[in-house]
Each structure stands twice: as structure tokens, then as C-alpha cells.
C-alpha positions as CSV (number, residue, x, y, z in Angstrom):
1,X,17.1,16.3,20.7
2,X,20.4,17.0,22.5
3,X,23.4,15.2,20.6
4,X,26.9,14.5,22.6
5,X,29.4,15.1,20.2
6,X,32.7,13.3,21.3
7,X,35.2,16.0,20.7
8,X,36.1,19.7,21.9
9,X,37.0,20.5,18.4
10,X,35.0,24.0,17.4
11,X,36.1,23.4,14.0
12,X,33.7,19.9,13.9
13,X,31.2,21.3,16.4
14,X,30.0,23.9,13.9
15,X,30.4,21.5,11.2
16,X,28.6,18.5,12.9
17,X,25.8,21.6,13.8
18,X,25.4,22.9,10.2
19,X,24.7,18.5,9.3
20,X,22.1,18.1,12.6
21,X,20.4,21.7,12.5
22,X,17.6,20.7,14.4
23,X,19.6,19.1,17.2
24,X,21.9,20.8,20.0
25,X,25.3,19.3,20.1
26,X,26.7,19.3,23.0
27,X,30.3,19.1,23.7
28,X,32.1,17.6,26.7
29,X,32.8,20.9,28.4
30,X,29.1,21.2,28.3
31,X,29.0,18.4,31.2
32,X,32.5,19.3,33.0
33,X,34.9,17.2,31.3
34,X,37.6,19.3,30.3
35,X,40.2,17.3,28.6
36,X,38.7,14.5,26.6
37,X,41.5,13.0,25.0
38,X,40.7,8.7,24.7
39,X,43.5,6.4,23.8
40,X,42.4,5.6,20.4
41,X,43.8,2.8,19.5
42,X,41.8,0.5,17.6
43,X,43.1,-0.9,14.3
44,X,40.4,0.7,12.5
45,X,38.5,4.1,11.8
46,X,34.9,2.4,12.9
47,X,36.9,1.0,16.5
48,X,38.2,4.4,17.0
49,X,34.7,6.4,16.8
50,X,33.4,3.4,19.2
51,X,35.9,4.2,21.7
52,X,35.9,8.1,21.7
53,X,32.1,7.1,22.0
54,X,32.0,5.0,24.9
55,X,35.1,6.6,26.5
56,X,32.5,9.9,26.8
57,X,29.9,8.2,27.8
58,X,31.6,6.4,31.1
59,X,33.1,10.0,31.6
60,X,29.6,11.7,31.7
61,X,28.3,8.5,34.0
62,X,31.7,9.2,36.4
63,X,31.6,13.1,36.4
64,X,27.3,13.1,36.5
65,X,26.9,9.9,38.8
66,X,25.5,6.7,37.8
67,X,21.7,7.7,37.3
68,X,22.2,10.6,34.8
69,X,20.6,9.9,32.0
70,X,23.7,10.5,28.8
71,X,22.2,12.1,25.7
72,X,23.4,10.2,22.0
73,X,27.2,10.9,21.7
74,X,28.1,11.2,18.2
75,X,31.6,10.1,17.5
76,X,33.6,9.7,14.4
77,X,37.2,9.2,13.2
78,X,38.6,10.2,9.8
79,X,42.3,9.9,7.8
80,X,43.3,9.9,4.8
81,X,44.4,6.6,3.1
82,X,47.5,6.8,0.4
83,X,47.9,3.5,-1.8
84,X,51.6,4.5,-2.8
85,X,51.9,4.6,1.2
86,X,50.6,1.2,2.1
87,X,47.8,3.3,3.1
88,X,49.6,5.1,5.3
89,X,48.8,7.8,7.3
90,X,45.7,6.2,7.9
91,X,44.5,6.3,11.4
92,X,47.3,7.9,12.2
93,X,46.7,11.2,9.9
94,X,46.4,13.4,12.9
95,X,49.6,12.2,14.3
96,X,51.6,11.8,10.8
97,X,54.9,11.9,11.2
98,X,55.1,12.5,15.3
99,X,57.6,9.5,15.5
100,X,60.2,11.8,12.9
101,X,62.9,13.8,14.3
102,X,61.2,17.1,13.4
103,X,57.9,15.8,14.1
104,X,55.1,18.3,12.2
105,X,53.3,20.4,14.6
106,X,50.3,21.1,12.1
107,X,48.2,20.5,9.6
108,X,50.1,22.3,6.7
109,X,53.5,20.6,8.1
110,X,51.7,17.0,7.8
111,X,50.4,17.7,4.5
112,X,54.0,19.0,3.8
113,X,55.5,15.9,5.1
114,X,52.6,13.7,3.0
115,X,53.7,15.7,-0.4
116,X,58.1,14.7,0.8
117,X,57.1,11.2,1.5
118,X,55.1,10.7,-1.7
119,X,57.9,13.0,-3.8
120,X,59.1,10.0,-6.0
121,X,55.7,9.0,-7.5
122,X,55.8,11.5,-10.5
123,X,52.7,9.6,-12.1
124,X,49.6,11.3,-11.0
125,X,47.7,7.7,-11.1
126,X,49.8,6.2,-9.1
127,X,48.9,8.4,-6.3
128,X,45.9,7.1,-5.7
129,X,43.9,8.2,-2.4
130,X,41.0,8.1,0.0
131,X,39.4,9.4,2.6
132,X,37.7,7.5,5.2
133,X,35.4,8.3,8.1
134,X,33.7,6.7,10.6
135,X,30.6,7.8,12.3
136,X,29.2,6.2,15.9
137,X,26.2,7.1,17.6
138,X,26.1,5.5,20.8
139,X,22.9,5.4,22.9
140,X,24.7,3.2,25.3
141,X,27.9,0.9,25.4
142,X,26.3,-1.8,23.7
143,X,23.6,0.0,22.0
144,X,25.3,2.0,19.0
145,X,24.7,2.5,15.0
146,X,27.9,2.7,12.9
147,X,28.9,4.0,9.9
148,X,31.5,4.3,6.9
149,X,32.2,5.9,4.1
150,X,34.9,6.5,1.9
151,X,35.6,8.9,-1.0
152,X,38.4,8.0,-3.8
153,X,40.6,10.5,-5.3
154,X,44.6,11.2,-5.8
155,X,46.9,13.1,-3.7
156,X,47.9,16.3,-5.9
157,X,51.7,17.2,-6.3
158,X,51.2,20.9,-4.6
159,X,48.4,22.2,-2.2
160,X,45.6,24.5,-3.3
161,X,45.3,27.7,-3.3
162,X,41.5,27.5,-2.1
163,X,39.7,28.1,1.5
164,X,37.6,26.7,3.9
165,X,39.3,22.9,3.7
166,X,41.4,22.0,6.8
167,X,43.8,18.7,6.9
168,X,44.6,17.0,4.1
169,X,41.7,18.7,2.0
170,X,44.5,21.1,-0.2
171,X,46.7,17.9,-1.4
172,X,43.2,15.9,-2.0
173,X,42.3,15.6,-5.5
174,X,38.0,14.3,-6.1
175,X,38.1,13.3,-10.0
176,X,34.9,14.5,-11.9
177,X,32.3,12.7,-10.7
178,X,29.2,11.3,-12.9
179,X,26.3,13.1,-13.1
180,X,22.5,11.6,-12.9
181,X,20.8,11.7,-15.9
């Protein structure tokens, strides 16, 4: 089955690929719409997905025509949620930080900028974390399944040294977790 994901981002196109391996995700570019870039703003993760998701789907009805059939789009929305922060960045964690005078252009520079704005919390517990992420599959504006999950961990004092995370993954700390038995 052919899967609209809601984003042009090659990073989460091969990841989203390696989760659905028997499904073709297609990204916007794949029916002409070149800059996909949806006002998200929703209080929430879960409202976010829903309107990347629908905002794709009247895109591909406006740039197709109104009897094109839209495959499933596939959108999600993701941040990282620090307690010491007033879980802050939130659903801002892409933009953390844009409203500062030297607003971070990156991922490392809004990890940076998480690891300055957490600097006086020298007690590891009390930098308590988690991730979120939001998952919408959308068959039609009023037909959708949503999801969310979160995982709970600490924000580290220094990044990792390690590969193949990208955001906030080199500040994020996942304590041991039980084991079945």
C-alpha cells in the first residue's frame, strides 16, 4: 500500500521506511507540492500531526483535483519535554530558542542552548525529561487514527559522543529499563 508521509524530511522518510517495509512512502514532492510547510499550531503534539495531516491532504485534493483519490498520509509531531523547564521546549523543540537574539540555527545549537538554559540544575534528578510523539494516519479529514507515546528519561549535563541520533537524542538520558522475566 502507498503511505503519504507528511514531510520532505529524508532523514524521517528512511526512518518511517525502515518501520513500514512493506509499504511505499510517498513524500509530497512525489505529487508536486514542493514546499510543505503547515502552520502548526495546535496546543498539543496529537493536534499538530492532525494538521500537517489534513493540511497534505487538501494540498494533494488542490494540486490533483477534487476526484483524486489521496493515499493514507502518515503525520507525526515530536519534542522533547523538560520538567525543570515547565516542559519547555515542547512543541516548540524545532524552533527552540528562535525568539532569542542569537536565535540557534541547528540541532547542536538548540541542544547547546537546552544544556545553558538548564545550567543551574546541578542534580541529575531534577532534570527530569521526555519525549513525546505523535502519530496520525489520516484516510480522510474526519477519518484518522491517532497516536502517543512518550518515553521518560533526564537531560544529561554534556552531549554524547555516539552516532546516528539527531535532535535532542545526545543530551537524552533512557535510565535502565526492566527486563521481562
Amino acid at each position: 500500500m502507498d503511505i503519504l508521509l507528511a514531510s520532505g524530511n529524508a532523514h524521517k522518510l528512511r526512518e518511517m521506511s525502515a518501520v513500514f517495509p512493506k509499504h511505499r512512502l510517498l513524500t509530497p514532492t512525489d505529487f508536486g507540492i514542493e514546499a510543505f510547510s503547515p502552520t502548526e499550531d495546535a496546543p498539543n503534539f496529537h493536534g499538530n500531526a492532525l494538521i500537517k495531516a489534513r493540511a497534505l491532504h487538501a494540498a494533494v485534493l488542490m494540486r490533483q483535483g477534487r476526484g483524486t483519490a489521496v493515499p493514507p498520509i502518515l503525520a507525526d509531531d515530536s519534542g522533547i519535554c523538560v520538567d525543570a523547564l515547565n516542559g519547555s521546549p515542547g512543541i516548540f523543540s524545532a524552533r527552540y530558542g528562535s525568539d532569542r537574539e542569537h536565535a540557534p540555527r541547528n540541532d547542536a545549537e538548540r541542544t547547546a542552548l537546552l544544556l545553558q538554559d538548564l545550567s543551574a540544575v546541578t542534580e541529575p534528578t531534577k532534570r527530569s525529561a521526555y519525549y513525546v510523539c505523535a502519530m496520525v494516519l489520516l484516510w480522510c479529514p474526519e477519518r484518522f487514527y491517532c497516536v502517543q507515546e512518550t518515553w521518560v528519561g533526564r537531560i544529561t549535563f554534556s552531549p554524547s559522543t555516539g552516532t546516528g541520533g539527531f535532535g535532542y537524542d545526545p543530551v537524552f538520558f533512557l535510565p535502565d529499563q526492566p527486563t521481562a522475566e
